[in-house]
C-alpha positions as CSV (number, residue, x, y, z in Angstrom):
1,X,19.7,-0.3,1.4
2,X,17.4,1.3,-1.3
3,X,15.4,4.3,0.0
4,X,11.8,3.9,-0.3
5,X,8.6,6.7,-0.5
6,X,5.5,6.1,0.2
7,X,2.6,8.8,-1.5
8,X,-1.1,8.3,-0.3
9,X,-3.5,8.5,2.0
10,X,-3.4,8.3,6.2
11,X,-7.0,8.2,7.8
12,X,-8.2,7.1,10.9
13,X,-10.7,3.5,11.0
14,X,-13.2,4.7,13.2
15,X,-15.2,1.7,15.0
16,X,-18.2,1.9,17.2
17,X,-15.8,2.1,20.1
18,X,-12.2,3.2,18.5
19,X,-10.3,4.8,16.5
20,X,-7.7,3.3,14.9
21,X,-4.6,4.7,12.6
22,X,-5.0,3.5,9.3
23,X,-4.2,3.9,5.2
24,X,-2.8,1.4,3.3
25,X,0.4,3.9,2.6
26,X,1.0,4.7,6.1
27,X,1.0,1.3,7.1
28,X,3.1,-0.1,3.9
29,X,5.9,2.6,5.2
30,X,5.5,2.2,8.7
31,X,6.8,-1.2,8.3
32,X,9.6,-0.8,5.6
33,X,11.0,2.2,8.5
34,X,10.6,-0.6,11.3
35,X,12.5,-3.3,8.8
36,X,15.3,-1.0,7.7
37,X,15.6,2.3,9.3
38,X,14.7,4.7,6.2
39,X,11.6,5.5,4.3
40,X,9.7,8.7,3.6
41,X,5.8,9.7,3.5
42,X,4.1,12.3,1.9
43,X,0.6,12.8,3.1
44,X,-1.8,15.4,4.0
45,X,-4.1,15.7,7.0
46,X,-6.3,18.6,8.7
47,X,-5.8,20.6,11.0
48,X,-7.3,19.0,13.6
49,X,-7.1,16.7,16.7
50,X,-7.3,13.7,14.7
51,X,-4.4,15.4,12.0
52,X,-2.2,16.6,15.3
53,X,-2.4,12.8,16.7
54,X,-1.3,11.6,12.9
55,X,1.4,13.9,13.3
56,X,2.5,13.4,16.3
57,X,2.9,9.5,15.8
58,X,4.4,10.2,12.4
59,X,7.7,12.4,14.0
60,X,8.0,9.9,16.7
61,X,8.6,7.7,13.9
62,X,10.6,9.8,11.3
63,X,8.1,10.2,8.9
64,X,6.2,13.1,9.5
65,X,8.7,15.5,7.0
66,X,6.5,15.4,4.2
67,X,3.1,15.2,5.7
68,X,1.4,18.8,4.7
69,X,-1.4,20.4,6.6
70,X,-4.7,21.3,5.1
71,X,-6.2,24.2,7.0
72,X,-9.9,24.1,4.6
73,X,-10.4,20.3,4.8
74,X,-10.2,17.5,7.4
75,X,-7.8,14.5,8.2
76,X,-9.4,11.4,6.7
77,X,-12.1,9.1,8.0
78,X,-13.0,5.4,7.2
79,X,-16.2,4.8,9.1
80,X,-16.4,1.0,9.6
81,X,-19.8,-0.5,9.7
82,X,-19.8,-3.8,11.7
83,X,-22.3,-7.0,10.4
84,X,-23.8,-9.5,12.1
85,X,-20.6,-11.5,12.0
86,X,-18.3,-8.1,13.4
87,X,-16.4,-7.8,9.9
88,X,-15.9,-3.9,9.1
89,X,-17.8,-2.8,5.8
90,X,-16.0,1.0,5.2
91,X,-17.7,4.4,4.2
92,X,-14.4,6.2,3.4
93,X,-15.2,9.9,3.5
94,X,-15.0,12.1,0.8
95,X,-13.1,15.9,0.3
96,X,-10.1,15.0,2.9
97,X,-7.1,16.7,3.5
98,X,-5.0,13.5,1.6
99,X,-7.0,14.1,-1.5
100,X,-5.3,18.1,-2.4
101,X,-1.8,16.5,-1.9
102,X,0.0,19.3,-3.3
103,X,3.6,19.7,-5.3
104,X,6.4,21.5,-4.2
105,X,10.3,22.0,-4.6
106,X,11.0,19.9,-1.4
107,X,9.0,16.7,-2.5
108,X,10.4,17.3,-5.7
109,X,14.0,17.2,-4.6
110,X,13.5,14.3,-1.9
111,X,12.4,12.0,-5.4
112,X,15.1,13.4,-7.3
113,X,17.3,13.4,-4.7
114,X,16.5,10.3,-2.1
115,X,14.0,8.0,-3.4
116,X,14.6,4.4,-5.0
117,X,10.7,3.4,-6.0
118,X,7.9,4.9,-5.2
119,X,4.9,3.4,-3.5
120,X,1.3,4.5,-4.4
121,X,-2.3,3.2,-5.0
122,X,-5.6,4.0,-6.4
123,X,-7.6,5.8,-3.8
124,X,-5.5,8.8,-3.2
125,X,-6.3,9.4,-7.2
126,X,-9.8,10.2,-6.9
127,X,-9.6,13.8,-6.5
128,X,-7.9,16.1,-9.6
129,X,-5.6,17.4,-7.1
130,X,-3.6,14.7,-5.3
131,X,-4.0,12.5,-8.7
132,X,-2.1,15.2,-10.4
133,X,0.8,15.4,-7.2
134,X,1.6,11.5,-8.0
135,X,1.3,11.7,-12.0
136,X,3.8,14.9,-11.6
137,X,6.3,12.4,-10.0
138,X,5.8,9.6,-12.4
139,X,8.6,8.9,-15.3
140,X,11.7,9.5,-13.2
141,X,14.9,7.4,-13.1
142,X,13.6,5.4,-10.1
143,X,11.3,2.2,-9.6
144,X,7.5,2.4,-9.1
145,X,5.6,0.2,-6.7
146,X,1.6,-0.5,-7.0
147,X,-0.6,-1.5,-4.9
148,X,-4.0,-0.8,-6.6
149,X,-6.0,-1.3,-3.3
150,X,-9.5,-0.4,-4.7
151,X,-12.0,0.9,-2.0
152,X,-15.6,1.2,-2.9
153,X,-16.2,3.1,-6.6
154,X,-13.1,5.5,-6.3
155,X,-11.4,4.8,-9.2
156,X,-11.7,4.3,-13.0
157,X,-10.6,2.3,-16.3
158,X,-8.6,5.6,-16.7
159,X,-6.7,5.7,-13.4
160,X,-5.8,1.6,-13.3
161,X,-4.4,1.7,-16.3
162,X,-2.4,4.8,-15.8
163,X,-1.1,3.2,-12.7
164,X,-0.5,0.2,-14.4
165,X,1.7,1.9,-16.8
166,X,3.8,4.0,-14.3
167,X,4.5,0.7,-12.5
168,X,7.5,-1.9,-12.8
169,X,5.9,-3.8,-9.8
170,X,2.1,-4.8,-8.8
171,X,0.6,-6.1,-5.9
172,X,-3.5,-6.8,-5.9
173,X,-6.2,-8.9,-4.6
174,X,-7.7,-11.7,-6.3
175,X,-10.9,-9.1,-6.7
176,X,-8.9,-6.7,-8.2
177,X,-7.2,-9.1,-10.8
178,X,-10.9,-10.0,-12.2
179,X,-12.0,-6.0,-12.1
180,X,-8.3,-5.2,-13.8
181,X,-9.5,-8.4,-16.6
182,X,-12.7,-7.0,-17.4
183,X,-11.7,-3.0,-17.8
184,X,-8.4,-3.7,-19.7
185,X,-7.4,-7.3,-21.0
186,X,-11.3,-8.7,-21.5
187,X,-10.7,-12.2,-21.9
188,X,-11.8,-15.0,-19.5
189,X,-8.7,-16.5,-18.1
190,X,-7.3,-18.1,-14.9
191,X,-5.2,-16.2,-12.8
192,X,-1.9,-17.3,-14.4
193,X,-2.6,-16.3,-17.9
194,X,-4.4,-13.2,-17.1
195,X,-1.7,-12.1,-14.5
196,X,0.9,-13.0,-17.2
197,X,-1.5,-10.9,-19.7
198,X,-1.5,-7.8,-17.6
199,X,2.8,-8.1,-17.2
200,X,2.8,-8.6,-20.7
201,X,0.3,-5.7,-21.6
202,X,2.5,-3.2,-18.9
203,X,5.7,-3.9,-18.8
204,X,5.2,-5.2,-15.5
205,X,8.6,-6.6,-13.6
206,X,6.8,-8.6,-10.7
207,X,3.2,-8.7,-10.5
208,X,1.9,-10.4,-6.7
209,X,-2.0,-11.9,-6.3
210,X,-3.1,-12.3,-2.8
211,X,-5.9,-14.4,-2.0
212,X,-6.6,-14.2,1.8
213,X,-6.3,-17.4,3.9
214,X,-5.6,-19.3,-0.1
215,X,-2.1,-17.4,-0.4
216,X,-0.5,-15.8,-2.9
217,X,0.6,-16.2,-6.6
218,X,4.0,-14.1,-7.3
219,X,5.4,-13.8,-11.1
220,X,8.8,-12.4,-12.4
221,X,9.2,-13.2,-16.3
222,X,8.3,-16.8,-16.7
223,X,8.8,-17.9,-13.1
224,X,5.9,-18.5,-10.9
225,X,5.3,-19.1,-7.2
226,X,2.5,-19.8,-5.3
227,X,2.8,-19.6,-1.6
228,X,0.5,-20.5,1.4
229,X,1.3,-19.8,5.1
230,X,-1.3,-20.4,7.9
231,X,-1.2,-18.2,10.7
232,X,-0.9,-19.7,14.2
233,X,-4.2,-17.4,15.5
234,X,-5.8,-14.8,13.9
235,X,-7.0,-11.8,15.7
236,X,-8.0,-9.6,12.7
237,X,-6.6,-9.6,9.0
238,X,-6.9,-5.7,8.8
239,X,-3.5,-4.1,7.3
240,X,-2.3,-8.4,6.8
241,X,-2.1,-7.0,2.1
242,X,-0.1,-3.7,3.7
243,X,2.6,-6.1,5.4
244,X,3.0,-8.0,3.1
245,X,3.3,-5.3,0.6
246,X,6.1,-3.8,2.6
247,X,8.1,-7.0,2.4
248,X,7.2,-7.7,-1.3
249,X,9.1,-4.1,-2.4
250,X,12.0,-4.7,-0.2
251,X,12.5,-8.1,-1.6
252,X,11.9,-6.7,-5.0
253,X,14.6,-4.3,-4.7
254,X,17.0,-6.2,-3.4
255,X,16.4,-9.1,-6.6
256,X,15.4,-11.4,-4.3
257,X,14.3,-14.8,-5.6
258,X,10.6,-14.9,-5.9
259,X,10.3,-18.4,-3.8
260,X,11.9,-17.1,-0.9
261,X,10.3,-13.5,-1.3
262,X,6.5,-14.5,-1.3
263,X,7.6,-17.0,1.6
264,X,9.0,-14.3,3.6
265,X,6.0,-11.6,2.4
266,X,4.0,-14.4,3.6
267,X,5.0,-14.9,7.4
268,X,5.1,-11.7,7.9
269,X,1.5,-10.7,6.8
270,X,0.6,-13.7,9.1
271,X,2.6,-12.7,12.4
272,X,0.7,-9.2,11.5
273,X,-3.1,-11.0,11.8
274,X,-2.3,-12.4,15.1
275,X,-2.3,-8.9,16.5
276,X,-5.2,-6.4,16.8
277,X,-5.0,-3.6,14.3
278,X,-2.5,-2.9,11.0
279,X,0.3,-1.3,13.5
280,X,1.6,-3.7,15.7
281,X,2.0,-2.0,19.9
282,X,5.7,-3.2,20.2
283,X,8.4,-3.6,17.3
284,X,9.3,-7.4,18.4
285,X,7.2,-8.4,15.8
286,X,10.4,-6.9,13.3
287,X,13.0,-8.9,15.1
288,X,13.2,-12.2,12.6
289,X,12.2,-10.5,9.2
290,X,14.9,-7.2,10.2
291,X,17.8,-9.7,10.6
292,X,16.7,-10.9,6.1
293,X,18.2,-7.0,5.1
């Protein structure tokens, strides 16, 4: 089984009446550990009730060894804003602990040493200090893994583009596919040529394009698959892109065939929308897709 390492952010979605764990990385690795045992995390949160809980759940799950504490700044905070119809709108707080990710000998040696690919995004860039941790680890003899996740204006033509270099696979939304068209390829194309544009552009392996409840287009050279899954109920679709990601780098890895990959990346994102939150309670949920590695 290839060994996978997550960098990024972890936060905490705070609702009018909850707080729950959150951060696309977090939930992306808490997954592959639940589908195959292994997986690493480096992270940074405060010192703080709200960085002690992170903690705490991370070592109960094995992957709280690289998660550094930040005794100046606090654990991150997305502040959901509810509409009239209850979907969240976020106000992601700036100067957190996960954005002065720092670089040491021991993250250093676990990439050299026990890392396949790498899994990072675009958020955790928007500070100098974090986005100069992940570019330190870019260009090594292993696999990179993107999943450009844009949240509100942190990012820039500048870090995309960077990312989209570094990367041998992409996952993003249908959104971010048009944003990634206008800063970079600026030509006005369907999502097939302009996907096939951006692979062509940056050496891009696989490149995946979720669309919500429309599915999602996967393409490996000249193969394309489009697949659509409907889930049986759906209690909220927060963290759905994150388990679905977590399946997509596995398959990738393992040189799965794309057909059966976004099929399986598929039902698993839906099984995750019929619970509340990105983390499912129990670990039945892992029981059918554990027994495909």
């Amino acid at each position: 089984m290839k060994n996978i390492t997550s960098f990024g952010e972890i936060l905490f979605d705070v609702y009018p009446d909850k707080k729950l764990l959150g951060g696309a990385p977090f939930n992306f690795i808490y997954h592959v550990k639940k589908m195959t045992g292994s997986g690493n995390f480096i992270s940074r949160v405060g010192d703080d009730d709200l960085g002690k809980k992170i903690l705490s759940l991370a070592d109960s799950n094995e992957l709280g060894n690289y998660i550094q504490i930040d005794y100046e700044h606090l654990t991150g905070v997305a502040n959901a804003n509810l509409d009239k119809n209850k979907i969240p709108h976020w106000q992601i707080e700036l100067n957190r602990a996960y954005d002065f990710i720092e670089i040491n000998e021991q993250i250093n040696h676990m990439i050299e040493e026990k890392t396949d690919c790498l899994y990072f995004g675009t958020l955790v860039q928007r500070n100098e200090t974090s986005r100069k941790t992940i570019r330190s680890l870019f260009g090594k003899k292993i696999k990179y893994f993107c999943d450009l996740n844009i949240r509100q204006d942190f990012y820039s033509k500048e870090i995309i583009e960077s990312s989209l270099i570094a990367s041998n696979a992409v996952k993003l939304n249908i959104e971010e596919l048009d944003l990634v068209n206008v800063l970079l390829i600026k030509e006005k194309s369907g999502i097939e040529e302009t996907a096939k544009q951006i692979m062509k552009k940056y050496q891009i392996e696989l490149l995946c394009v979720t669309q919500g409840s429309d599915g999602s287009f996967l393409f490996k050279g000249k193969e394309v698959d489009h697949c659509k899954i409907n889930a049986d109920k759906i209690v909220d679709t927060v963290g759905a892109g994150d388990a679905y990601a977590a399946v997509l780098c596995l398959g990738y890895l393992n040189r799965w065939d794309i057909s059966r990959l976004n099929k399986l990346a598929s039902g698993f994102a839906a099984k995750i929308v019929s619970v509340p939150g990105a983390l499912p309670s129990d670990d039945l949920i892992y029981n059918e897709i554990k027994q495909s590695f």
